[in-house]
GUZA-886538 format. One record per atom (N, C-alpha, C): residue in one letter; x, y, z. Coordinates in steps of 0.05 Angstrom, whole numbers, plus 32768, in hexadecimal, padded with zeros to 4 digits. Layout:
GUZA-886538
AXYZ ...
end
This chain:
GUZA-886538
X82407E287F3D X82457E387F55 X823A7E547F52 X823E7E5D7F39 X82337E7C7F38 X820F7E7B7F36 X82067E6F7F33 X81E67E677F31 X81E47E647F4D X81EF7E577F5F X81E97E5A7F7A X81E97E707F85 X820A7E757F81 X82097E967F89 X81E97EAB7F8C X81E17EAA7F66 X81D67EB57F61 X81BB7EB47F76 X81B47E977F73 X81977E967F7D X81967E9B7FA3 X81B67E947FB3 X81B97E9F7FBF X81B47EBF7FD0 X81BE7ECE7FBA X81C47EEB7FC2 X81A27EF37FBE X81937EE37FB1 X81747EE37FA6 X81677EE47FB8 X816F7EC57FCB X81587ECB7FE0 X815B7ED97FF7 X81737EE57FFC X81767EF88008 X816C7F12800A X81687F187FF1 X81657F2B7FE8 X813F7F317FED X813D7F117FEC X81167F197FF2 X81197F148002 X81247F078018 X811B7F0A8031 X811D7F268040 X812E7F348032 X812F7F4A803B X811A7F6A8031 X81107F65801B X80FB7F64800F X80E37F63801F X80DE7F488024 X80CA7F3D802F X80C77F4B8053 X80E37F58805E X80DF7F588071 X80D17F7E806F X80DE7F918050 X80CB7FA98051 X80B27FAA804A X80AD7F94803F X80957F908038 X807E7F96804A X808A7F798060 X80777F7A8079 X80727F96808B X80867FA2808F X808C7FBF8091 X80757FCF8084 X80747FD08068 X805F7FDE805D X804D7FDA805E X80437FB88064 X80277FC08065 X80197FC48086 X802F7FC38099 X80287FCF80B7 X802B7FEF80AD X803C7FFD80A1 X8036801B809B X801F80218093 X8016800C8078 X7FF68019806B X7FD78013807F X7FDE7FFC8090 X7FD17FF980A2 X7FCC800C80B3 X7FE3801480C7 X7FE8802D80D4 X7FD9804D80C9 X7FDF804F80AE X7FD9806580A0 X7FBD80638093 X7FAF8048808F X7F938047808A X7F8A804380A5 X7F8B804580BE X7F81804980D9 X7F77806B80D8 X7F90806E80DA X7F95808E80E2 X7F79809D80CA X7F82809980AC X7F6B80A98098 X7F50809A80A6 X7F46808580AE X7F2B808580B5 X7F23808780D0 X7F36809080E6 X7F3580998100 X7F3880AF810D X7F4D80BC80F3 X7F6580CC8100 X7F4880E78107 X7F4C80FC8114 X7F4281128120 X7F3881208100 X7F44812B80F5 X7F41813780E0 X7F2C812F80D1 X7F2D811480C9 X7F29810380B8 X7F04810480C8 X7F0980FA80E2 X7EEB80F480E1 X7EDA811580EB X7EE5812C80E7 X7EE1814780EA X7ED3814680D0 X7EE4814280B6 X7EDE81448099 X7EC781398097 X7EC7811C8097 X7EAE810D809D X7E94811580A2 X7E97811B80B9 X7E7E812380D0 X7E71813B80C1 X7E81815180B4 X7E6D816A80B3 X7E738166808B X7E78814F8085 X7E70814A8062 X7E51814A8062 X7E4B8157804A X7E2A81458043 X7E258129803A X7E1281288038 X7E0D8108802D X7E0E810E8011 X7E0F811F7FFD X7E1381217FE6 X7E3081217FDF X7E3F812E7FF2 X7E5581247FF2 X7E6C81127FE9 X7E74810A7FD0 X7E8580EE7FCF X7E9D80E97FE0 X7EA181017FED X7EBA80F1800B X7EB780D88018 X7E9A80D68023 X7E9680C4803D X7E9580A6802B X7E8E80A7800E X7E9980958000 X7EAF80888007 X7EC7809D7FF0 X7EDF809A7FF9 X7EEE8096800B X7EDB80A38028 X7EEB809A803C X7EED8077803F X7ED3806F803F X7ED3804F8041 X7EDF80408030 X7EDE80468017 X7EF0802F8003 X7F11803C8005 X7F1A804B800F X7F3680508019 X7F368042802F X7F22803A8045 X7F2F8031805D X7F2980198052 X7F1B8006804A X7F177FE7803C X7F2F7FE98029 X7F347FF6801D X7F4A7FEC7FFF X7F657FF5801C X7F6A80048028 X7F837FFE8039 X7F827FE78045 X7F677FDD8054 X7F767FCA806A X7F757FB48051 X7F657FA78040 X7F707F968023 X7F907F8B801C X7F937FAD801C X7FB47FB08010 X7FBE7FA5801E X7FC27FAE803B X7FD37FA6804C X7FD77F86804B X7FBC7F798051 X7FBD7F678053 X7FCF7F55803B X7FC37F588026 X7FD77F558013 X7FF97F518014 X7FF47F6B801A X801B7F69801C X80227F5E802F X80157F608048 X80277F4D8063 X80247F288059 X800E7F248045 X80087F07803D X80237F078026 X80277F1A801E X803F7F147FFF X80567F188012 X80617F23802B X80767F1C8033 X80787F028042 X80667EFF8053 X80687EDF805A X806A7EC8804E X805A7EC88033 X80597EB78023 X807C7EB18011 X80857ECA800F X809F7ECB7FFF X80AD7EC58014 X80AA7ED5802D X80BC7EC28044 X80C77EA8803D X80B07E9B8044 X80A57E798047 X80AA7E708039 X80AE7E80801F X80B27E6F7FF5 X80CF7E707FF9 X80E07E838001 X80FB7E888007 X81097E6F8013 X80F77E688030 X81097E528042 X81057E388039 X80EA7E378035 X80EC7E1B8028 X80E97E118003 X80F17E207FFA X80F47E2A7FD7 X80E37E1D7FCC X80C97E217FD7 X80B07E177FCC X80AE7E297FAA X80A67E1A7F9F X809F7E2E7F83 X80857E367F89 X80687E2A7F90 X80517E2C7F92 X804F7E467FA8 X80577E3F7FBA X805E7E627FCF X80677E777FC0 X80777E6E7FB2 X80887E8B7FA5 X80727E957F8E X806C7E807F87 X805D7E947F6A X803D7E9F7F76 X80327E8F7F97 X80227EA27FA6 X80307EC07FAA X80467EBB7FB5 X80597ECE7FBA X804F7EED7FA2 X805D7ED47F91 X805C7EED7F70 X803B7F007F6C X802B7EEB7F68 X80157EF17F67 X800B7F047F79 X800D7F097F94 X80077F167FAC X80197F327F9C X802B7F347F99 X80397F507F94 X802F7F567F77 X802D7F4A7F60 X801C7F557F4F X7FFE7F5A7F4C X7FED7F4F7F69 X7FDD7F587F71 X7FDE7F777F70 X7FE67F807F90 X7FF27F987F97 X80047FA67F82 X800C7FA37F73 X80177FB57F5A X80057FBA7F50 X7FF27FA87F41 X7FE37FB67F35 X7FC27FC87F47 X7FC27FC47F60 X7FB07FD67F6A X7FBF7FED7F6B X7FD17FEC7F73 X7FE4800A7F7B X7FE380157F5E X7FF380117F45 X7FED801C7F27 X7FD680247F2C X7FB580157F2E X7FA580247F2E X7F9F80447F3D X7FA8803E7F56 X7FA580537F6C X7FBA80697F62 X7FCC805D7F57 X7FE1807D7F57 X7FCF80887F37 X7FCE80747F22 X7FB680867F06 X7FA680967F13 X7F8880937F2D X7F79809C7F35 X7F8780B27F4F X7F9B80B67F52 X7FA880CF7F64 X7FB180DF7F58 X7FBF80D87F3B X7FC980E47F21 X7FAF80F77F11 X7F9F80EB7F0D X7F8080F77F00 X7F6C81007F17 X7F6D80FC7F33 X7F61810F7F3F X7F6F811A7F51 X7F8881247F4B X7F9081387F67 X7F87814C7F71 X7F6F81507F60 X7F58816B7F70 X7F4981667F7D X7F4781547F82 X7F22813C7F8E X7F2281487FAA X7F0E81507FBB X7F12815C7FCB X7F1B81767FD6 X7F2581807FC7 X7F3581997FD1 X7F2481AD7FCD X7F2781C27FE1 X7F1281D67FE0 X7F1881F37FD1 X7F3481EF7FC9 X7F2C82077FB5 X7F2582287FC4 X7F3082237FD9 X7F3282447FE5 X7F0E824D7FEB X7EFA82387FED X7EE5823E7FF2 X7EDA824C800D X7ECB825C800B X7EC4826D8027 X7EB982558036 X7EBA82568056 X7EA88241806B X7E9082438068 X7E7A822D805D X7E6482298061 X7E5882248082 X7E6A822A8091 X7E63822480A9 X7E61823D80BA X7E5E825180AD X7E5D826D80BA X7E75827480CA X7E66828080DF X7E7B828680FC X7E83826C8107 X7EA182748104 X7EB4825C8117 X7EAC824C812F X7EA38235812C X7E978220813D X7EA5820B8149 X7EA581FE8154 X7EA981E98163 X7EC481D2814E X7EAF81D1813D X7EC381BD8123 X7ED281C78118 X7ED081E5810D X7EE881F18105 X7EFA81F68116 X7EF681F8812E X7F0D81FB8143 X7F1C81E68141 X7F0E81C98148 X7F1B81B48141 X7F2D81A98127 X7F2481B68116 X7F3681AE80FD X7F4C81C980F6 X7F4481D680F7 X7F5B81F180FC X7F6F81F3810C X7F8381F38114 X7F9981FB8127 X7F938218812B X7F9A8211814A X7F9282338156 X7F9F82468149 X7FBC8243814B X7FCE8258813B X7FC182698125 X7FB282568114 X7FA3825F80F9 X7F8C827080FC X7F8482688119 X7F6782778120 X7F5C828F811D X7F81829D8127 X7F7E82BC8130 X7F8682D18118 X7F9182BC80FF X7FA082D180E9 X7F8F82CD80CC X7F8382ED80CB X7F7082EA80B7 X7F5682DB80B0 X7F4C82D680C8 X7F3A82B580C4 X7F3C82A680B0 X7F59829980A3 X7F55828D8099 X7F4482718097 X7F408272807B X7F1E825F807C X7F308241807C X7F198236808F X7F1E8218809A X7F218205807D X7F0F8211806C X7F0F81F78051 X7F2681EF8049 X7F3B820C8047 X7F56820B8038 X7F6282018047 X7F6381FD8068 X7F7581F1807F X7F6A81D58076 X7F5481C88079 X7F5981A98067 X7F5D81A88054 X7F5B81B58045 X7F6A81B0802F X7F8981B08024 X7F9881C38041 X7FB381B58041 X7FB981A48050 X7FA381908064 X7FA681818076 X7FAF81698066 X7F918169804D X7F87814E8034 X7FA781508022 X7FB081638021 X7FC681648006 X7FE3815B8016 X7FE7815F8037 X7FFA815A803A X7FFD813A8041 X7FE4812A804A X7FE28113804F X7FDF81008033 X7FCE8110801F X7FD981018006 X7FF080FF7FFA X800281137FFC X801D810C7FF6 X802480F78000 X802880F78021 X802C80E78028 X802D80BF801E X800780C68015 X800380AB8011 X800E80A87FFA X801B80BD7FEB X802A80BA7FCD X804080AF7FCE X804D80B87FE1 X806880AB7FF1 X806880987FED X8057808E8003 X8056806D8004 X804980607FF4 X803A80677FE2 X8027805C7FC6 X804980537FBB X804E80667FAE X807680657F9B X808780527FAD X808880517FC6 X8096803D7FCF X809380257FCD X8079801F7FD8 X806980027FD3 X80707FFC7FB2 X806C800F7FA9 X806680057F87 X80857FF77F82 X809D80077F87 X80B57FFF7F86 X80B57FE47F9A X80B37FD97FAE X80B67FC67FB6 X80AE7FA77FAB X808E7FAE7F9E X808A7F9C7F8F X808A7F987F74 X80937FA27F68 X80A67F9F7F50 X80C37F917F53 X80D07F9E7F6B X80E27F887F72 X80E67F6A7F7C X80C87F697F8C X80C17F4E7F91 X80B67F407F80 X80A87F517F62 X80A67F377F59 X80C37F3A7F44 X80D27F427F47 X80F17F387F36 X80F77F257F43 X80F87F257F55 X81007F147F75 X80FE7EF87F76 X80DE7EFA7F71 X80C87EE17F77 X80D37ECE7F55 X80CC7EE57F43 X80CB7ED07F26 X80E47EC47F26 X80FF7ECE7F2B X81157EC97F29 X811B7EAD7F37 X81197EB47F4E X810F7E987F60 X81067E807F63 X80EA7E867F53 X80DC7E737F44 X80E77E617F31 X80EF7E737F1F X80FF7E677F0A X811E7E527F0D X81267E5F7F21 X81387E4F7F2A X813E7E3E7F3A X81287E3A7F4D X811C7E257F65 X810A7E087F4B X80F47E167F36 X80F07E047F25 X81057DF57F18 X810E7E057F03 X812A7DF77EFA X81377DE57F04 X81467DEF7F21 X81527DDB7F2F X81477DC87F2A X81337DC27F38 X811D7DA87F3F X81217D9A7F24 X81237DAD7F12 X811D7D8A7EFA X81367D877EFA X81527D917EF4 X81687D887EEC X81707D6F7F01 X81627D797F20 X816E7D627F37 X815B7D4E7F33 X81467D4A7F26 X81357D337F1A X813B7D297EFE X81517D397EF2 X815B7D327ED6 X816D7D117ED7 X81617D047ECD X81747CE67EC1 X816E7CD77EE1 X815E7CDE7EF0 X81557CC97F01 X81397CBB7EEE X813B7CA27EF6 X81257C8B7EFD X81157C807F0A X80FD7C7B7F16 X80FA7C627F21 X80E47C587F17 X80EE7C3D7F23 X80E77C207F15 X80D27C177F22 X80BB7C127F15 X80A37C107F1E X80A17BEF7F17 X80937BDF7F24 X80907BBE7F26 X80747BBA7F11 X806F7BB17EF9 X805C7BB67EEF X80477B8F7EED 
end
């Protein structure tokens, strides 16, 4: 009875799981829209050079988001689905899908960890002379009229406050699937198990 319990309060526990999951990866979706759409973003873009490694980065950030996403909305459905019908083969898709995404995210937070300077401008004067059209646009008026402060350093608290951001949710995600796969293996193990003990000391009799 306490093994039930246990595996009970289990799949509850991923389905509930499974339902922030889905959540997150409509957030990173949402939030990899916005970095390869958003106003800012295609401002930065537009007046980068081609020597540049941004316009890089911009593209393998919007490909490795929509990826992710996909990912995680496939590891909550799948653990869903492993949940209701206590498939083992779903669940250890299940597993697999979130140690996917664990280990891209580990990568991504090492490479946010070793370059949190990448981009940043470093208090550099505007290569763009007198205040134009694009600097208007990426500047807030407020900023316009005090000291001219230079537009580089205004993206560059634009880039630092939206990477936090994605730090946020990098540390969240990472916590969720670590829990799913405690979740998933646990599951596994005890959806397999079952199965043999309720096939333990049966027979059948084959006509030879």
């Amino acid at each position: 009875m306490g093994r039930r319990h246990w595996v009970r309060t289990t799949k509850c526990q991923l389905l509930v799981t499974s339902l922030f999951v889905m959540l997150l990866g409509l957030a990173v979706t949402i939030l990899t829209i916005i970095t390869r759409y958003g106003a800012h973003f295609s401002i930065i873009s537009g007046v980068s050079s081609e020597a540049n490694p941004y316009r890089i980065f911009h593209n393998v950030a919007f490909y490795s988001g929509i990826c992710l996403s996909m990912i995680l909305v496939l590891a909550a459905l799948l653990s869903t689905v492993a949940t209701v019908r206590e498939s083992v083969c779903l669940m250890a898709m299940g597993f697999f899908c979130f140690a996917i995404v664990f280990c891209a995210l580990i990568q991504t937070a090492f490479w946010r960890y070793t370059n949190n300077s990448e981009f940043l401008c470093c208090g550099k004067q505007s290569p763009f002379g007198e205040t134009g059209g694009i600097e208007n646009e990426t500047c807030p008026s407020e900023h316009m009229g005090t000291a001219r402060e230079d537009c580089l350093q205004e993206i560059q608290d634009f880039l630092k406050k939206h990477m936090d951001f994605v730090s946020a949710l990098l540390i969240i995600t990472i916590c969720f699937m670590v829990y799913g796969m405690i979740l998933t293996s646990f599951l596994w193990f005890s959806i397999h198990f079952s199965n043999n003990l309720d096939r333990k000391g049966k027979y059948i009799f084959r006509e030879t």
